[in-house]
C-alpha positions as CSV (number, residue, x, y, z in Angstrom):
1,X,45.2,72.4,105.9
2,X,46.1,69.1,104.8
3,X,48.1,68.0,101.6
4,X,47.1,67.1,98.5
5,X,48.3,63.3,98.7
6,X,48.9,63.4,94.8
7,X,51.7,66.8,95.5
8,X,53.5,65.2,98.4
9,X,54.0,68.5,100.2
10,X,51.9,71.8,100.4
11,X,54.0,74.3,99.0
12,X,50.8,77.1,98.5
13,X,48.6,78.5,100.5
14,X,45.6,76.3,99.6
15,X,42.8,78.1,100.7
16,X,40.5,75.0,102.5
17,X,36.9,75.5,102.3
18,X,33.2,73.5,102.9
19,X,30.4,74.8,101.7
20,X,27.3,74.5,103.7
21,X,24.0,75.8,101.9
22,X,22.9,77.2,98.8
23,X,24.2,80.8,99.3
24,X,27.6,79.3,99.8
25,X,27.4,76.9,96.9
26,X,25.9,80.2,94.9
27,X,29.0,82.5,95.9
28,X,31.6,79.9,95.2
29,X,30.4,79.2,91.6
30,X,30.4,83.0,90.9
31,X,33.6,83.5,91.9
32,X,34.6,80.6,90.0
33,X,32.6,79.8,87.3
34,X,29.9,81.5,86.6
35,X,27.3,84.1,87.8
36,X,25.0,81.9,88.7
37,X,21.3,82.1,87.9
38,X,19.7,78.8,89.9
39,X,21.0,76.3,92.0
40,X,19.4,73.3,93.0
41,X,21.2,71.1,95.7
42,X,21.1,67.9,98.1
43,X,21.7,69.4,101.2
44,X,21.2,67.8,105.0
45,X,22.3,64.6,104.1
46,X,25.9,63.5,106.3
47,X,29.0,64.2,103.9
48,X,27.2,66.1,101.3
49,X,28.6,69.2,101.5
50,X,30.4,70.4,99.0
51,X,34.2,70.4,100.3
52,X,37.6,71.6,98.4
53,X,40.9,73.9,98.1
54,X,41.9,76.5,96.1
55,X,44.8,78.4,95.4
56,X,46.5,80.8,92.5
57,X,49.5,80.2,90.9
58,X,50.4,83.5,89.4
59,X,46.9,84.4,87.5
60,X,46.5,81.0,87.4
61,X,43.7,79.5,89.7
62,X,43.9,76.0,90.8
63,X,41.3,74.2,92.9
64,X,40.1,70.4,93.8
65,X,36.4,69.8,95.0
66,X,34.8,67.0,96.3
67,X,30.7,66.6,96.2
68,X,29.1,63.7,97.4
69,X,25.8,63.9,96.7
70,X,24.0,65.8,93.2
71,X,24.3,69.9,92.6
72,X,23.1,71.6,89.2
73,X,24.2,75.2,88.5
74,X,22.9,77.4,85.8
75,X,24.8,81.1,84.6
76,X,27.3,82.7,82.0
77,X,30.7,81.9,82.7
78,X,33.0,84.7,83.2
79,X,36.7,86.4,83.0
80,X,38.3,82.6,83.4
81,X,38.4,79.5,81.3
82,X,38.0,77.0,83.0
83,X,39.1,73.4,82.6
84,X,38.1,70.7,84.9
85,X,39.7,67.2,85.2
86,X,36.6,64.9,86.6
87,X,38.8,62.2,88.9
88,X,35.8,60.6,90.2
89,X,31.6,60.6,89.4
90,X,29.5,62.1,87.2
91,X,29.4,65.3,85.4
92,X,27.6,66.6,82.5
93,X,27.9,69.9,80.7
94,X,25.5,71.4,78.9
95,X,25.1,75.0,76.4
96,X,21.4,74.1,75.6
97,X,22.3,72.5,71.8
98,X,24.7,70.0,73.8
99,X,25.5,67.8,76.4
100,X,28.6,66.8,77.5
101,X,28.7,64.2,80.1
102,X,32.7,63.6,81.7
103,X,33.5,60.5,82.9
104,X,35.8,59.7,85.6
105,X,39.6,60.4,83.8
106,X,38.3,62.5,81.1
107,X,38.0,66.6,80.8
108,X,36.0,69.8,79.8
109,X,36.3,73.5,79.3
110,X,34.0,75.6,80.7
111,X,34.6,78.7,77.9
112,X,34.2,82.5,78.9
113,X,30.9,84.4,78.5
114,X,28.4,81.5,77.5
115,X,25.5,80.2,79.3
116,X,26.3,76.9,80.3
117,X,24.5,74.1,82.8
118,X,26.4,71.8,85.2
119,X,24.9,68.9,86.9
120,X,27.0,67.0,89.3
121,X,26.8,64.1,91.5
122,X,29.1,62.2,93.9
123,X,31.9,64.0,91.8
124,X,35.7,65.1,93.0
125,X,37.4,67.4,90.7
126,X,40.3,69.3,89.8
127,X,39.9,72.4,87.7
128,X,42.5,75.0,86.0
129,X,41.0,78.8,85.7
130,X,43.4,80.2,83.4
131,X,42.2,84.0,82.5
132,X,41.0,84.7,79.4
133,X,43.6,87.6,78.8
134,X,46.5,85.1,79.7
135,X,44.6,82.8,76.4
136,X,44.6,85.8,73.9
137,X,48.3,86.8,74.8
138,X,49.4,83.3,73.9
139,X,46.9,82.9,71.0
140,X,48.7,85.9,69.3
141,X,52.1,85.5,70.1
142,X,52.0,82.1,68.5
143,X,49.3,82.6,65.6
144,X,49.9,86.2,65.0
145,X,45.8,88.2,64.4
146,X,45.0,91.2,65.5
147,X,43.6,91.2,69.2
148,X,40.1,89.9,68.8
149,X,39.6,87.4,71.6
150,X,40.4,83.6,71.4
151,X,37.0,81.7,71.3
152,X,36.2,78.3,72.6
153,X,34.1,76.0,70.1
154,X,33.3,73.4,72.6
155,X,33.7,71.9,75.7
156,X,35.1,68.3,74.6
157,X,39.1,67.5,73.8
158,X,39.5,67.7,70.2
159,X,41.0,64.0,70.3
160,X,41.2,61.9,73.2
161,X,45.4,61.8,72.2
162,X,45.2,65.5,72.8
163,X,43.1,65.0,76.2
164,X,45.9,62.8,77.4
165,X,48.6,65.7,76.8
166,X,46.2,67.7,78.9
167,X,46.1,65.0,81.3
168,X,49.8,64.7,81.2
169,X,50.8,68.3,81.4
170,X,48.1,68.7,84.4
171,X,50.1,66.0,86.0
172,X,53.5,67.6,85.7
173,X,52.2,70.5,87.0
174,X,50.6,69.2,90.0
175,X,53.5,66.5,91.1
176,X,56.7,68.5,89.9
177,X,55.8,72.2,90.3
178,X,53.1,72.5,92.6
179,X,55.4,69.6,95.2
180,X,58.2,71.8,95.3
181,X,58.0,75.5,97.3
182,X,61.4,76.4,95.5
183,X,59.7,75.9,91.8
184,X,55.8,77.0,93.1
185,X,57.1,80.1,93.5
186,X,60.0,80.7,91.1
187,X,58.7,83.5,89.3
188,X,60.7,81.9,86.0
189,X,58.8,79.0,86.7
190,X,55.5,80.1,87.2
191,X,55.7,82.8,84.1
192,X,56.6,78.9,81.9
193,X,53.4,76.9,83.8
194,X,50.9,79.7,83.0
195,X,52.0,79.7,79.3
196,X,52.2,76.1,79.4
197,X,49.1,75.4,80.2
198,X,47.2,78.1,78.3
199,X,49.3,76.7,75.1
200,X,48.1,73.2,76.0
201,X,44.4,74.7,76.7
202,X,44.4,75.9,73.0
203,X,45.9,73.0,71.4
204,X,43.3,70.5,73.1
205,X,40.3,72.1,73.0
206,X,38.7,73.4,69.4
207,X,38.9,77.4,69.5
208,X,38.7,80.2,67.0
209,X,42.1,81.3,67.1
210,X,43.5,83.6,64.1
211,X,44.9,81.6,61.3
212,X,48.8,83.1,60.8
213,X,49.6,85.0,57.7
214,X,53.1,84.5,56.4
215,X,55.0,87.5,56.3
216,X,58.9,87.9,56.4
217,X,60.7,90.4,58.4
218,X,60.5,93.1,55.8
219,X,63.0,96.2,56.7
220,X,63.2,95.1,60.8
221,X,66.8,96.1,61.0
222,X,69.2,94.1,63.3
223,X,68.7,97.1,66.2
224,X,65.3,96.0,67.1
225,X,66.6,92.3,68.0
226,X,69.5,93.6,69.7
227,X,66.7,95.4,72.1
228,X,65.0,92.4,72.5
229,X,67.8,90.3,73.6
230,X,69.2,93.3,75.7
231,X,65.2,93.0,77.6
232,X,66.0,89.1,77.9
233,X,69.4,89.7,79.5
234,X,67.8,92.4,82.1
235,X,65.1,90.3,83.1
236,X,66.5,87.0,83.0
237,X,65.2,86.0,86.7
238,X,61.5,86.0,85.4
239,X,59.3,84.5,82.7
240,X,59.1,87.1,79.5
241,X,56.8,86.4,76.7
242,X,57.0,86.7,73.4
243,X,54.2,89.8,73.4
244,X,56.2,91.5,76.3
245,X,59.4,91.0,74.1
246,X,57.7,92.6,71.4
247,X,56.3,95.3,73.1
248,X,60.0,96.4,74.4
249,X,61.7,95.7,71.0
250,X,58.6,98.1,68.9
251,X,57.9,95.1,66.8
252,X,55.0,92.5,66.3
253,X,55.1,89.1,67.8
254,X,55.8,87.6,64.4
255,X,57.8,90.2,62.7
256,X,60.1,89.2,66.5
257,X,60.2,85.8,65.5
258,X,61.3,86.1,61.7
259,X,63.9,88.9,62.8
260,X,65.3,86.7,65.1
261,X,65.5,83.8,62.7
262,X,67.2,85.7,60.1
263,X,69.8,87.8,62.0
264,X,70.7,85.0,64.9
265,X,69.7,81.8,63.2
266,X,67.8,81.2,66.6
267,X,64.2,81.9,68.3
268,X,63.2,84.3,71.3
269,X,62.5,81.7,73.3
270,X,65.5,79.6,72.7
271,X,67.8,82.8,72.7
272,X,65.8,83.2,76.4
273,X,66.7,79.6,77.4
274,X,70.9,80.3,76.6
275,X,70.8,83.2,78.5
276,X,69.5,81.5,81.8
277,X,72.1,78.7,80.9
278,X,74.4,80.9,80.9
279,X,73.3,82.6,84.4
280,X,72.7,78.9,86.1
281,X,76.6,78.1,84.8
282,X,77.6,81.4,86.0
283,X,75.9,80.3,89.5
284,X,77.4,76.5,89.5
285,X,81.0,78.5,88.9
286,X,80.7,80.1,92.0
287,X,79.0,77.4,93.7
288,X,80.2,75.6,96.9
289,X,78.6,72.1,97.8
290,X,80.2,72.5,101.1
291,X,77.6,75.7,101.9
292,X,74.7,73.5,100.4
293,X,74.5,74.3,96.7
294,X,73.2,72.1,94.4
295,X,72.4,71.2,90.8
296,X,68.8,70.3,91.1
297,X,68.9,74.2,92.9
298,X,70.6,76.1,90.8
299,X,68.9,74.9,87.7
300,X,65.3,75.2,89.2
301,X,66.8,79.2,90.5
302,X,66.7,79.6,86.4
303,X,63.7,77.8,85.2
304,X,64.9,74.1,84.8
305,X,62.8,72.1,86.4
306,X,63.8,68.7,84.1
307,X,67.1,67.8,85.6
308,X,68.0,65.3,82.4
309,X,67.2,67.7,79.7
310,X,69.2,71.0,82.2
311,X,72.4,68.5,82.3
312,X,72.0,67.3,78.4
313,X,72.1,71.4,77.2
314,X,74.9,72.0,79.9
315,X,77.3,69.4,78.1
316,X,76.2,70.6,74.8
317,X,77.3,74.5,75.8
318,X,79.7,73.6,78.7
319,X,81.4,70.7,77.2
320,X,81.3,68.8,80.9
321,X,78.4,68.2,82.9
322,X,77.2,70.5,85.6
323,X,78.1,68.4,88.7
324,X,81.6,69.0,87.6
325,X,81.3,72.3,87.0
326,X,80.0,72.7,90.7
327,X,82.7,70.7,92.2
328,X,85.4,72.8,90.4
């Protein structure tokens, strides 16, 4: 299977496929998109089959097509949301009261569970399927409610500012995480991406998330945050959320956050961030560049994937920067 030229190097196990008639076309949008109710396609003509790769990253599914003639799908898309960058041709979306037609550069969500037409032609894609129960965990942890799910309120960017941070944060993704094997499959880093990119999925697209309710920590005594830092510490080498940190400190989400604030002036996720600095200094101490040990390595073995912002926080906590620290 060949690379994607944007990644540079294949770090996954893309999944290659070609599609060559209706069935096919049928079976792929259901286990993409949608269950699919009617499909009407330009088959037979040289170069119009539908031809892409897929792969998962975590939960997360990833997958690039490329169409070069005109397909139009019908059904109710299921179990993932589904955002699709349209690099190239025409695409148009619509939920029978609208139609959304992408151009070339721009974006659209596909939401869970509504019935939705696509029409297609000459188009090449990339699209993120990110689950709806990864949407709702996020949706909570950061806006508090009480487990109803997240709903989509249209397909278009709220902004085209905000379609750009999509745009952007898709890039990152695809030409720093998914170019390196190391950080593809760093369970740190793929537990940050997933969040990342339902986070950026919520902020761009217009959804009915639960408005937060203010509330302070009430009687949350200082145990319940010691248990919650004593889950970061044990599980430093993966990706804990704020709802698993919850769940193992017998708190809510927000009543976490608050705690944390008032008894160690700090958040989870930044308390989460010192601790794998302190594991990725611990790992530099013992380091030998002789053997082959690196920064850039050592940093992405803990979740730092930006090397500039990794050596800035080293110096802050380290008072020297992390080059040194290895060569000592």
């Amino acid at each position: 299977m060949e690379a994607d030229p944007e990644a540079g190097v294949q770090p996954l196990p893309w999944q290659r496929y070609t599609m060559t008639d209706a069935d096919e076309v049928r079976a792929f949008f259901r286990a993409t998109f949608a269950d699919v109710t009617a499909v009407l396609s330009e088959f037979g003509a040289e170069g119009a089959k539908p031809q892409g790769m897929r792969a998962m990253l975590g939960d997360v599914m990833l997958h690039g097509m490329r169409y070069s003639a005109r397909i139009r799908v019908e059904g109710v898309t299921h179990g993932l949301v589904s955002i699709i960058h349209v690099r190239d041709g025409r695409l148009s979306v619509s939920d029978r009261r609208d139609v959304h037609r992408v151009a070339p550069g721009q974006v659209a969500l596909l939401p869970a569970e509504q019935l939705l037409e696509l029409e297609c032609e000459a188009v090449e894609s990339f699209t993120v399927g990110l689950p709806t129960s990864l949407v709702d965990e996020v949706a909570h942890s950061r806006f508090g409610g009480d487990g109803r799910r997240v709903r989509f309120a249209g397909t278009r960017p709220v902004s085209a500012g905000l379609e750009r941070h999509w745009l952007g944060t898709l890039a990152y993704v695809r030409q720093v995480v998914l170019a390196d094997l190391d950080l593809a499959t760093n369970p740190l880093i793929i537990g940050q991406v997933r969040h990342m990119l339902a986070t950026a999925a919520l902020a761009v697209f217009p959804s009915g998330t639960v408005v937060p309710q203010p509330r302070g920590p009430g009687d949350i005594a200082p145990s319940v945050v010691r248990r919650a830092m004593d889950h970061v510490e044990a599980h430093s080498d993966r990706y804990v959320s704020l709802t698993e940190l919850a769940e193992a400190a017998g708190v809510s989400a927000r009543g976490l956050q608050y705690a944390f604030r008032r008894y160690q002036d700090t958040t989870p996720a930044r308390y989460a961030r010192r601790v794998r600095l302190g594991r990725a200094h611990e790992d530099l101490l013992r380091g030998d560049p002789a053997a082959g040990d690196t920064v850039a390595a050592i940093a992405a073995r803990w979740g730092f994937t930006d090397a500039k912002r990794f050596a800035t926080d080293y110096r802050a906590a380290y008072g020297q920067p992390p080059s040194r620290t290895l060569r000592s």
